[in-house]
C-alpha positions in Angstrom: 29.8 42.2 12.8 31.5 43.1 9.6 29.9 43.6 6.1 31.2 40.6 5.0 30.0 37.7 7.4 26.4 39.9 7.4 26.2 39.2 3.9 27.3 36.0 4.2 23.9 35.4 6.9 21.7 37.6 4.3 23.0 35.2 1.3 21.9 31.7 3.6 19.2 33.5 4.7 17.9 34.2 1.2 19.0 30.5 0.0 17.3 28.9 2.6 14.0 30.8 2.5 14.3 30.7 -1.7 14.6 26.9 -1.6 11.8 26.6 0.5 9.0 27.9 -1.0 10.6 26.4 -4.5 10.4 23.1 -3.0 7.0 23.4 -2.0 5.2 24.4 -5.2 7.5 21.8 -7.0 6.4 19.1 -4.3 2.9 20.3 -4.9 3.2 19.8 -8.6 4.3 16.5 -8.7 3.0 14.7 -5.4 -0.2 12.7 -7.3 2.7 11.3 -9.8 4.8 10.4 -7.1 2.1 8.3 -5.2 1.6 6.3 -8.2 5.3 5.5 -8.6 5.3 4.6 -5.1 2.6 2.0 -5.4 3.9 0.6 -8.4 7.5 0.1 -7.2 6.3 -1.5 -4.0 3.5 -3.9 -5.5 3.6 -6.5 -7.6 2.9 -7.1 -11.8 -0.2 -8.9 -10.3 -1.4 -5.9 -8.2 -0.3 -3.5 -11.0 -0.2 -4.7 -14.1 0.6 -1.1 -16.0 0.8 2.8 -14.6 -2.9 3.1 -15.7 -4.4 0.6 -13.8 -2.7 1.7 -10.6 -3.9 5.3 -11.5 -7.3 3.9 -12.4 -8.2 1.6 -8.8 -6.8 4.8 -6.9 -9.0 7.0 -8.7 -11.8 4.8 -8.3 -11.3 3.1 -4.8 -10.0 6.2 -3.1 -10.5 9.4 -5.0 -8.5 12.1 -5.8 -7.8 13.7 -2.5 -7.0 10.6 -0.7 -6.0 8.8 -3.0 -3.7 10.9 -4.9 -2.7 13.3 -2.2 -2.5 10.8 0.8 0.4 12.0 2.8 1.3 14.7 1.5 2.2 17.5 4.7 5.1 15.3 5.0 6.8 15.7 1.9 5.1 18.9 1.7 7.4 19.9 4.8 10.2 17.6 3.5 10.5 19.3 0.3 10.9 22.7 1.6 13.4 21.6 3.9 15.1 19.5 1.3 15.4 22.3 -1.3 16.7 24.8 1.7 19.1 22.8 2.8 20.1 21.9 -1.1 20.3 25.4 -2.3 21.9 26.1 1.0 24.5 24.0 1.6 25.4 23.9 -2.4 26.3 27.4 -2.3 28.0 27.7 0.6 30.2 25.0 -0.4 30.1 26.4 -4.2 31.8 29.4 -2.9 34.4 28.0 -0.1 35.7 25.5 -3.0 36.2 28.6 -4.7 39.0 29.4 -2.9 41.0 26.6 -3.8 41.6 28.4 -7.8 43.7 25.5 -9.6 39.7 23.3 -9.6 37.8 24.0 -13.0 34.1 25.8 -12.3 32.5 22.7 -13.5 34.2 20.0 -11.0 33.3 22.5 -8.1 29.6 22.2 -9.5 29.6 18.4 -9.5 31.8 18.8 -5.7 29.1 21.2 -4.1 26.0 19.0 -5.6 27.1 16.0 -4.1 28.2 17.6 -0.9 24.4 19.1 -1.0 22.8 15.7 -1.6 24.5 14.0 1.6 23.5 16.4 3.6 20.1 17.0 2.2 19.5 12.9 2.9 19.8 13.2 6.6 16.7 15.0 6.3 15.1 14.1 3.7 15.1 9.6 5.1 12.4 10.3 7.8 9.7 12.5 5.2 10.3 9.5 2.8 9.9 6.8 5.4 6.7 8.6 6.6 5.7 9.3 2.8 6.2 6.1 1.2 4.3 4.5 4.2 1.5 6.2 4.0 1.2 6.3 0.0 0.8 2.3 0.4 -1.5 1.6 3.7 -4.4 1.8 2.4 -3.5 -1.0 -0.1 -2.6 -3.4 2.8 -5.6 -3.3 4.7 -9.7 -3.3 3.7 -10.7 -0.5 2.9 -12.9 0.0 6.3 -9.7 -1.0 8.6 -9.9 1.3 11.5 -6.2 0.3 11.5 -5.0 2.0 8.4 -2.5 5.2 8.5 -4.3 8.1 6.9 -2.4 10.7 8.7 1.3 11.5 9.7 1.0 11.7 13.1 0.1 8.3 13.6 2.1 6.9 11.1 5.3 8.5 13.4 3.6 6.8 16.7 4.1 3.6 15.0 7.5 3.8 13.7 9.1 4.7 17.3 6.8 2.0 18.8 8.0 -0.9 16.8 11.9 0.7 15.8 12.1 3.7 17.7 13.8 7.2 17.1 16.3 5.3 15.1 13.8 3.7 12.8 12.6 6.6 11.3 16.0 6.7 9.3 15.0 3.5 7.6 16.5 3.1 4.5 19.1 6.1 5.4 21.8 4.1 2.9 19.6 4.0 -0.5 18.4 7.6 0.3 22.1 8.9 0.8 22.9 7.1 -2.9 20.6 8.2 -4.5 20.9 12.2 -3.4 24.8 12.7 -3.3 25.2 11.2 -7.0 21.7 12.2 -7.7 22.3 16.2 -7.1 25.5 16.0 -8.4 24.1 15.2 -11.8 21.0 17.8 -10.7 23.3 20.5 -10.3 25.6 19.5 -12.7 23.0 19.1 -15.5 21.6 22.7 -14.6 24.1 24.2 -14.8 25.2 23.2 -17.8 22.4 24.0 -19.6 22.6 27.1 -18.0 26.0 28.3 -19.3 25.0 26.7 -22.5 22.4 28.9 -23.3 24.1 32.1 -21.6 26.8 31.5 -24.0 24.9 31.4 -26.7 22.5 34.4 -26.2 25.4 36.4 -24.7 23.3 37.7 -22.0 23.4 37.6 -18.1 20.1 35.9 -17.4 18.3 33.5 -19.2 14.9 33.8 -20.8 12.0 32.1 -19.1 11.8 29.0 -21.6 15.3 28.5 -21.2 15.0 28.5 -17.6 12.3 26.1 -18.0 14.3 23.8 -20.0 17.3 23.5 -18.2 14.9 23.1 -14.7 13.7 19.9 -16.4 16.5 18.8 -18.5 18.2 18.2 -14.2 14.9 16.4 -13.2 15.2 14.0 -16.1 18.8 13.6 -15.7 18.3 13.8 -12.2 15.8 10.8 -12.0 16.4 8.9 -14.8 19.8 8.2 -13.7 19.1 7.5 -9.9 15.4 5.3 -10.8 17.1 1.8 -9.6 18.1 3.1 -6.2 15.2 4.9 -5.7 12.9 1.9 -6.6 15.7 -0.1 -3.8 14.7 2.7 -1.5 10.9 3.2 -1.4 11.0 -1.0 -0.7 13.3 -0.4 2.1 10.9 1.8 3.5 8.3 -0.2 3.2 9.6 -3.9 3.8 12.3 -3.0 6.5 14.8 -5.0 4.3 18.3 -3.8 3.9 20.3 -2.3 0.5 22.2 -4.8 -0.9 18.8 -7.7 0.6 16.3 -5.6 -1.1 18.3 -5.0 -4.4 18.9 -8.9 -4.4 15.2 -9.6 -4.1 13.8 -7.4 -6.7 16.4 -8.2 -9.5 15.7 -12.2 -8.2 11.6 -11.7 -8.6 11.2 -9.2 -11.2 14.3 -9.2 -13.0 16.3 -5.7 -14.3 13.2 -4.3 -15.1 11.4 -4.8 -11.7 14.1 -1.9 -10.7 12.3 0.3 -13.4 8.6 0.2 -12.3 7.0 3.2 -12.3 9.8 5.0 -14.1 7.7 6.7 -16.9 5.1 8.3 -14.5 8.0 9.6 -12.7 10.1 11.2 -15.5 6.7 12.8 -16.8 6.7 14.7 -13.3 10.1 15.0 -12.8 9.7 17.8 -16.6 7.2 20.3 -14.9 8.1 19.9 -10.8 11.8 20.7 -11.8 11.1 23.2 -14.2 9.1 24.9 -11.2 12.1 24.5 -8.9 14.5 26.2 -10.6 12.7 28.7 -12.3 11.7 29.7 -9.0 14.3 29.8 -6.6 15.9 31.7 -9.9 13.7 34.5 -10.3 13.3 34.9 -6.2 17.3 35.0 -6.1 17.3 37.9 -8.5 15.6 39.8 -5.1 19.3 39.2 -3.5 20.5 42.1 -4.9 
């Protein structure tokens, strides 16, 4: 094996196993947020009038643990797959594009992120499906129901009974969306911020506040701009309704803003989880050598 394509296994190696354990602690970080944005995009005004009062009756009716954390090895496992096979696949298309010299640095950013996000959404449609289910059962039936999901294994048993293998890519087209134009502006915003404050401090690495603030600055971007089709995508999950059916009902009952439930709570997390991410898989990538 030459020196070349071993380095090129070390480098994927190092990517995926980076990404990984990035994902998880930002996963981790903002998994009680995410809950609540969950519920509120999928229940009603009358259910949920304000973020508070969905954070307050899941406080009070289910506590923290359960309440807050319900589902969470899913994602748990999702996001560190997610963030591997992000980091991954970014890079490895980052440097093939490379190759082709007449494309500017930045438009081989914005290629590689969305390249990363379509393939990242083949994986990441089952955790979400299995996620967003459980985050709502326990607000669909009493709160004694032997019936309700409160674990993952049983919430897969029931997806393959009633859609089988296929139906745990439910709401595959809303989650594709959302994560090839969504990473393209995560990447994109990054990195930007990145060679903004590089240039400016003429050094090779950033400091650890700048880090921070470009981490967060692609979370914001990141979720701000992809909110709508993520709101279109948790209901998918949830109501087995289709893209352009589910976006038709929610702009027809709610109006533009029922696509914007729940988008405060989530750009709060979105600042620290992303922040976490990046100054993560950062600092472990400095270990490459």
């Amino acid at each position: 094996m030459s020196k070349e394509v071993s380095n090129g296994f070390q480098s994927a190696f190092w990517d995926i196993l980076f990404g990984s354990i990035a994902g998880a602690l930002g996963k981790t970080i903002e998994y009680p947020f995410d809950t609540i944005k969950v519920r509120m995009q999928t229940q009603g005004y009358q259910v949920f009038p304000t973020t508070w009062s969905c954070i307050k009756y899941t406080y009070e009716n289910e506590g923290i643990i359960r309440g807050f954390f319900q589902g969470i090895g899913s994602p748990l496992i999702g996001a560190s797959l997610e963030h591997a096979c992000l980091f991954f696949s970014y890079n490895q298309c980052f440097q093939f594009l490379l190759n082709f010299t007449t494309l500017s640095n930045f438009f081989i950013i914005l290629i590689s992120g969305a390249f990363a996000g379509s393939c990242t959404s083949l994986v990441l449609t089952p955790v979400e499906l299995i996620k967003c289910q459980l985050q709502v059962s326990n607000l669909r039936l009493p709160l004694d129901s032997e019936e309700r999901h409160t674990s993952i294994l049983p919430t897969i048993r029931s997806i393959l009974k009633e859609k089988g293998i296929w139906g745990l890519w439910q709401g595959q087209s809303g989650t594709f969306i959302r994560e090839s134009i969504g990473s393209l502006v995560w990447f994109g915003t990054f990195e930007n911020f990145k060679s903004m404050f590089l240039n400016k401090s003429n050094r090779e690495t950033m400091y650890t506040w700048q880090l921070l603030i470009s981490g967060a600055a692609a979370g914001v971007a990141f979720n701000g701009s992809m909110f709508p089709v993520d709101t279109i995508k948790s209901i998918m999950q949830t109501e087995h309704m289709g893209f352009f059916e589910t976006a038709h009902k929610i702009r027809k009952d709610h109006g533009i803003a029922g696509f914007y439930r729940g988008i405060t709570i989530t750009l709060i997390r979105s600042v620290p989880s992303n922040a976490i991410v990046f100054y993560t898989y950062e600092k472990l990538s400095q270990f490459k050598g």
